[in-house]
N, C-alpha and C positions, 0 to 999 in steps of 0.2 A: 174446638177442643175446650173445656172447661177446664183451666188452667188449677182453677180453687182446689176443684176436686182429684187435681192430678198431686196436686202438692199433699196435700192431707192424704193419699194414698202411698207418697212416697214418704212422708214420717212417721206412717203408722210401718210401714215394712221396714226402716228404719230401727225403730223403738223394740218393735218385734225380734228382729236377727240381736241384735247389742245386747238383749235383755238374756241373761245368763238362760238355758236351756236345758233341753234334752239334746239338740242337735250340738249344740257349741260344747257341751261337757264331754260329748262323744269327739269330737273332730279335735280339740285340746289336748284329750286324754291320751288319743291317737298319736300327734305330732308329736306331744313329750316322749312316749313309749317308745315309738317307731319309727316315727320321722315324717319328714313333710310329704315323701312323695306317698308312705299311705296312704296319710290324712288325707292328701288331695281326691284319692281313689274313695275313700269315704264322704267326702265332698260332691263327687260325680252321683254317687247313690241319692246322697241326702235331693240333690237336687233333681233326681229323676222321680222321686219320692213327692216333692212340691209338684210335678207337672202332672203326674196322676191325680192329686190334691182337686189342682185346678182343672183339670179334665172335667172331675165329678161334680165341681161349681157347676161348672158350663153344662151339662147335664143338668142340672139343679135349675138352671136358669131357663135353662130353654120346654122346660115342663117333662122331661124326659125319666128326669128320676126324684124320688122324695125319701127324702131322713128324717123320720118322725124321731122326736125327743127321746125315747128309750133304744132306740135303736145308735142315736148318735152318741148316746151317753156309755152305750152297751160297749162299742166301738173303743171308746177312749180308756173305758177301764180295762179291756184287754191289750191296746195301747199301754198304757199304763205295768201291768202287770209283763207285757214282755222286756219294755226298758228295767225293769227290778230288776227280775230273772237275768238277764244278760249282761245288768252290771254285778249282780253278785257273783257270778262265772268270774267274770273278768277279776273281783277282787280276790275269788278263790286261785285263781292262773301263779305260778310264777310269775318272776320278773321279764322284763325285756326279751327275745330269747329261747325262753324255755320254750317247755313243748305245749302249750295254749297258745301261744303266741298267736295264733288264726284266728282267736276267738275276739281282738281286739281293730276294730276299726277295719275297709275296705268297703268293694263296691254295695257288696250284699249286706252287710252291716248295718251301712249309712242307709240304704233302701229301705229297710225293715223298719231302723231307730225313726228314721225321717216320716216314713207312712201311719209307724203306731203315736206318733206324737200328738200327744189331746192337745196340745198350742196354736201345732199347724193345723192339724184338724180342723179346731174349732174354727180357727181364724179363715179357713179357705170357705167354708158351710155356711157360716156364719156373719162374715164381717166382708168376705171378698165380693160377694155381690154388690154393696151396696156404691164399690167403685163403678158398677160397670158404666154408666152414662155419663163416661168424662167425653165421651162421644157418641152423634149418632147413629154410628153403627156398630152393631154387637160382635162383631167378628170381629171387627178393627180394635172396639177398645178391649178384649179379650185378649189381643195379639200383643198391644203394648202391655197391660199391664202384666202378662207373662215373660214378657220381656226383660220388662225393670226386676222383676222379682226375680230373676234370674241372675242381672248384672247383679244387684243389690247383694244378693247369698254370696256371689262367689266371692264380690269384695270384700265383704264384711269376716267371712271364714277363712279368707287368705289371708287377711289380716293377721288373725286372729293364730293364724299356721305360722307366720313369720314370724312374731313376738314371740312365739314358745321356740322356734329355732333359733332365733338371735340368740336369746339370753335363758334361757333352761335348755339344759343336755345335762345329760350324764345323771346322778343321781339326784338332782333337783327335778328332772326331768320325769325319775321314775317317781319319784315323791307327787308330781302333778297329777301324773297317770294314774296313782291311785285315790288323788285329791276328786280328781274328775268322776273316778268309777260310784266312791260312797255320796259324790252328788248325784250321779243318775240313779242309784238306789234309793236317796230321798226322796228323789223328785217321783220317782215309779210308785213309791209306797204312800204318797203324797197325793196323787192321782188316783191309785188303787180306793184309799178313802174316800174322795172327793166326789168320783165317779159312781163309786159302790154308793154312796149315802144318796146321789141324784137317782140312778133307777129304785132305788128303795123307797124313796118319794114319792117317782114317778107311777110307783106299782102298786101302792097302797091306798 
């Protein structure tokens, strides 16, 4: 096993989950709002969301399928344009409670937020291959490194579930939640540009 390259694969996934998101604004937003055991249910999503991710690597790898640049960029702006969409819902919702209340966090939620995300996206497309030869067989290092990125998520967003139930509830809590939602409408409209301006590049 290539030891170097297992390390540099575990602080880039590292770096990746810590670094504020679309999935952590989502899963934060959730445990303020509604509490841990949603978020955990949005948690279960977000991470069935990475094993599809990684599915399509492995496809990717094995010569089976190809994401040409307009098509991967095509992807992230629709990405992009659904995390907006869905935090503006959320901002438009009542609080805690009312009758939107559905529209915040869960399995199908975290699946959706977690698949349209240009971060994870890119980063499974893009950057997850170039782990694969921490050993030599491709099954095997597929296996771990779905593994880690698996323990990795749940730890890093469990975390992440505990610190907002320790010490925000109640109206700091609901203040979070919608701290969280006009970050995922940045970040969606932030993307929307980013992605929109790359096919316009790409097509001109």
């Amino acid at each position: 096993m290539n030891l170097a390259l297992l390390l540099a694969y575990i602080s880039a996934v590292l770096l990746l989950l810590l670094t504020p998101g679309p999935v952590v604004a989502l899963v934060t937003g959730t445990a303020a709002r509604h509490g841990p055991r949603r978020a955990f249910a949005t948690v279960l999503g977000t991470n069935a969301a990475s094993l599809v991710l990684i599915m399509l690597a492995s496809l990717m790898l094995a010569g089976l399928l190809t994401l040409p640049g307009p098509l991967l960029y095509g992807l992230a702006l629709a990405g992009s344009g659904y995390i907006g969409v869905t935090a503006w819902q959320d901002l438009r919702a009542g609080p805690a409670g009312g009758p939107s209340e559905a529209g915040s966090g869960g399995v199908a939620r975290g699946f959706w937020t977690g698949i349209s995300n240009p971060k994870d996206l890119l980063f499974f497309v893009a950057f997850f291959p170039q782990f694969i030869s921490i050993t030599h067989n491709t099954g095997a290092s597929l296996l771990i490194l779905s593994g880690l990125w698996v323990l990795f998520d749940l730890l890093v967003l469990s975390l992440y579930i505990w610190v907002i139930g320790r010490w925000m509830a109640g109206k700091q809590g609901e203040r979070i939640g919608r701290l969280s939602a006009w970050l995922l409408l940045l970040m969606g409209l932030a993307g929307v540009f980013y992605n929109g301006a790359r096919c316009l590049e790409l097509f001109s």
